[in-house]
N, C-alpha and C positions, 0 to 999 in steps of 0.2 A: 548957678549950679548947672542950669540947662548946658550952657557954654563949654561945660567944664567935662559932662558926659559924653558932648559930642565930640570933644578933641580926646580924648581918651578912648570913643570908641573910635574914631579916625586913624588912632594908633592902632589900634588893633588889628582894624583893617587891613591897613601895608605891610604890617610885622610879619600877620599870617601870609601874605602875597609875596613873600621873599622867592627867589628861585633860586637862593643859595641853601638847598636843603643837607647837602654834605653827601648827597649820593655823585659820584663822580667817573661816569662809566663811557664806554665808545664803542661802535659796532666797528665788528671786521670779520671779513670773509675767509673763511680757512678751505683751505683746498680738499678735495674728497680723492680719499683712497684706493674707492673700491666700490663698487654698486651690483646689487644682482636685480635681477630687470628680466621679465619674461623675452622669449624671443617671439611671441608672435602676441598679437591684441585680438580682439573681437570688441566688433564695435558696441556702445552701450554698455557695456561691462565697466567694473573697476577695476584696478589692480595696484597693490602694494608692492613699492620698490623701495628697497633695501638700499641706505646711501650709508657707506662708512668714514669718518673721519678720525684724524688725530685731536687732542683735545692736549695745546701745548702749553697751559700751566692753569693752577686752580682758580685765577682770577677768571679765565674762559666757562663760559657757560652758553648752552645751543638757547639760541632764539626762535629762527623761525629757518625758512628756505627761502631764497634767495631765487625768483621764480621770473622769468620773462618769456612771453610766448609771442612769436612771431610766424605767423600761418601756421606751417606743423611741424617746427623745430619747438624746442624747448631747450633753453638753457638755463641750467640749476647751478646754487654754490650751496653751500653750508653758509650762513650767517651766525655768528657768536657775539655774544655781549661780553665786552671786556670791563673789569671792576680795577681801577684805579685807586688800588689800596696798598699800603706795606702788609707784607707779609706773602705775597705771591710766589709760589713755589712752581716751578719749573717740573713739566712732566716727558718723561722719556717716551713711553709706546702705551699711552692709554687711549689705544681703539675706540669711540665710540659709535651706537650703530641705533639712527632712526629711521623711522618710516614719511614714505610720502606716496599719498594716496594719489591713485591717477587716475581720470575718467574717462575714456574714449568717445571722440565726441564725432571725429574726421573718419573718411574713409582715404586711402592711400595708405602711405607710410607716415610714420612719426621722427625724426631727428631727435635725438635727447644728446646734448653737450654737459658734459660736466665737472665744473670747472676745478680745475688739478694745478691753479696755479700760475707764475709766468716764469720764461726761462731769460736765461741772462740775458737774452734782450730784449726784456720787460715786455714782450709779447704773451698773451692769455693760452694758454695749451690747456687742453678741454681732453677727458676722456668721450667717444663721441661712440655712439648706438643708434642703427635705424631698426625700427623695431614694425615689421606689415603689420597692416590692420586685416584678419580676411573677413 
């Protein structure tokens, strides 16, 4: 009987440890629009900048940002989760527009890239802002 429990809970064990749960999704980076972005910083401060993207079909959904610093450049994308499912519909101009909070941390200038994409020769073209710290 003992035997018998423990290969049954054995089963359970692995059934539940499946990694085939049926969610079936992938990240990808969509290109930004359009950003509005102070023209000037003060150190210590925060400040909210405005990223807009297209959002091109309902299987897309915002994740996170897409964030790399390198001394005082900043290079940003849009990150989206895409759902690999039937039934995804294709979207013409639905704008969407989050926030990304920013800390001043340096004093000089800031570089912010943000990425807009690559052109037909698979090269990355960046909308690109130096923004002074006074």
């Amino acid at each position: 009987m003992k035997k018998l429990v423990l290969l049954l809970s054995l089963l359970f064990v692995f059934n539940s440890c499946s990694t085939d749960d049926g969610d079936n999704f992938r990240f990808e980076l969509l290109p930004v629009e359009s950003v509005e972005i102070p023209n000037e910083f003060t150190l210590g401060e925060t400040y909210e900048i405005t990223i807009r993207y297209y959002r091109p079909s309902t299987c897309h959904a915002f994740n996170s940002f897409y964030y790399e610093k390198n001394l005082n450049t900043r290079t940003i994308a849009v990150e989206s989760i895409v759902f690999e499912q039937d039934g995804c519909e294709a979207l013409e101009s639905v704008l969407v527009e989050k926030k990304l909070n920013f800390h001043v941390t340096n004093n000089g200038s800031y570089i912010f890239k943000f990425w807009q994409g690559a052109n037909e020769y698979g090269e990355d073209v960046f909308l690109e802002y130096e923004i002074p710290v006074i």
